[in-house]
Structures are given as C-alpha cells and as structure tokens.
C-alpha positions, 0 to 999 in steps of 0.5 A, a space after each residue: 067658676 061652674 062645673 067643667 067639662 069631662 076634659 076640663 075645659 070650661 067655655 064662658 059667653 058674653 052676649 052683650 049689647 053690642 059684642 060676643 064674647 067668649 072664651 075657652 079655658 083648661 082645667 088650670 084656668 088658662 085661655 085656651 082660645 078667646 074672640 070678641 065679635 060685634 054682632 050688629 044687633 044680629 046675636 044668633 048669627 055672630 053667636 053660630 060665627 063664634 062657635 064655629 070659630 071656636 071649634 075650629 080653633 079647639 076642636 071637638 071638647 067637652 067643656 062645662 058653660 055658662 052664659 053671662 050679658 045683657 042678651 044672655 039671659 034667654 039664651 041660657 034658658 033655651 040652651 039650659 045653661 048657668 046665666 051669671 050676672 055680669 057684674 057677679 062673673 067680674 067678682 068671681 074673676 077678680 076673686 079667682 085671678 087677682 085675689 089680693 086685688 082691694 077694688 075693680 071698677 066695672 064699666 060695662 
C-alpha cells in the first residue's frame, strides 16, 4: 500500500469500466467503510456520488489514495494521485492479506 494519511486512513478507487469502487481502510488495514456503484458511463457523477457517500459515512478524515482501473488512469493524473495497475493492486492485496496464498486468478 502507499502512504496513509496523517490519521492513518487510506482511501483506494476503482473506476473501472462498468462500476465505482472504493474503500476506506484504518491504519491496521481493516475496511472502514466500502461501495461498489455502477456508474452507467457517467464516472464523474457516480465518482462525486460515492465520495460523498464516503464522507458521510466516515466524516471528515485525511487519508492517503490511490487510484486504480481501466477509467482511472486520468483521474489520477488531474487529481495527482498514485495510479496502480489493477492487476499490480491485486498482487499487492493478495501478498498483504493472504500471504500464504500460491495462485489468485484475476478476472476483471
């Protein structure tokens, strides 16, 4: 994972090709609060949508980011933000999560 935020919370996007995808965890990498949203070709306003989900449900945190999927890559260059390849985020989940695992198949 990248750098946490001041509190240590850490706030991961998915913006795929289909869905939203996000994720707060604490600074022991448990989920804090998580959506998955279909965004109907429509990234910005199911982005805001979940964002605003988000800080409802966690308030107002500091939280380190980074941005992974197949609509993420400019966001996280207007935004200044870590993009991680999906398939690169899955490993480093798999290696911090289930570290004994010997395969994961990723689908898309």
């Amino acid at each position: 994972m990248t750098e946490t935020g001041k509190n240590g919370f850490y706030l991961g996007l998915d913006i795929g090709s289909t869905t939203v995808k996000a994720v707060i965890l604490n600074e022991g990498a448990q989920t804090v609060w998580a959506c998955y949203q279909r965004h109907f070709s429509d990234i910005y306003v199911s982005l805001l949508d979940v964002l605003e989900k988000a800080l409802a449900a966690a308030g107002d945190l500091a939280v380190g980011a980074a941005i992974c999927g197949s609509g993420g890559l400019g966001l996280s260059v207007r935004w200044q933000l870590p993009f991680v390849q999906e398939v690169i985020a899955c490993v480093g989940a798999v290696e911090h999560f289930i570290p004994r695992t010997d395969v994961a198949i990723e689908l898309g």
